[in-house]
N, C-alpha and C positions, 0 to 999 in steps of 0.2 A: 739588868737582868736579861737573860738570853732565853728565846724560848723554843720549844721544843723543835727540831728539825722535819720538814717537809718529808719525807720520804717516798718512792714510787718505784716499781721496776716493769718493765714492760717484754713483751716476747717479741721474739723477728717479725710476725705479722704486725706491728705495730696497736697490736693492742696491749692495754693494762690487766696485771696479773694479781700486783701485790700495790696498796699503797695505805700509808698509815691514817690517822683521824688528821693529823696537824694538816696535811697535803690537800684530805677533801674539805676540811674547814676552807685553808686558804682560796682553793678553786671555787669554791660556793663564794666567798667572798668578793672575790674576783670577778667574776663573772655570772654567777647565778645558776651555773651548772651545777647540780647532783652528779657526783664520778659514782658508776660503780666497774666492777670487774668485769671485765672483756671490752670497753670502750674503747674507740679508735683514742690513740693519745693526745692527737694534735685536739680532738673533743674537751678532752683535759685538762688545756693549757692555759696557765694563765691571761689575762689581755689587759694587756699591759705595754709598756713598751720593752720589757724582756720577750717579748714574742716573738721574734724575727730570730734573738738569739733561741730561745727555747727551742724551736724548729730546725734550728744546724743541728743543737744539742741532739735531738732525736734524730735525725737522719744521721749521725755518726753512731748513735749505740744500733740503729737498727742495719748498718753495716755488719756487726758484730763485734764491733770496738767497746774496749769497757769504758763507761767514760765518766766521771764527774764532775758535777759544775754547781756554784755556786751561786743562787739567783737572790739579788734584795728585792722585798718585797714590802709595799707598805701595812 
């Protein structure tokens, strides 16, 4: 069974605008952070060893590149 997809989008300034329940569950789990709207994104990020990639990921959309990626997460 697959479940529901993380989702998030962020603005040029590097803050969070939009992101679903699945995204701030996993981040709380992750890490212990509460996400809410206007946080810097890197604040956001999981920590994990997807974190180094997560971080290219965002410095390429906040380029203005559209970009998506795929993270496993336990």
């Amino acid at each position: 069974r697959f479940s529901e997809e993380a989702v998030f989008a962020i603005d040029l300034q590097d803050h969070t605008f939009f992101f679903n329940d699945r995204y701030a569950a996993l981040i709380e789990e992750s890490n212990g952070v509460k996400i809410r709207i206007g946080m810097p994104m890197l604040d956001c990020a999981p920590e994990n060893e997807n974190r180094k990639a997560f971080r290219t990921f965002i410095n390429r959309a906040l380029t203005g590149e559209v970009v998506k990626a795929e993270f496993k997460c336990r």
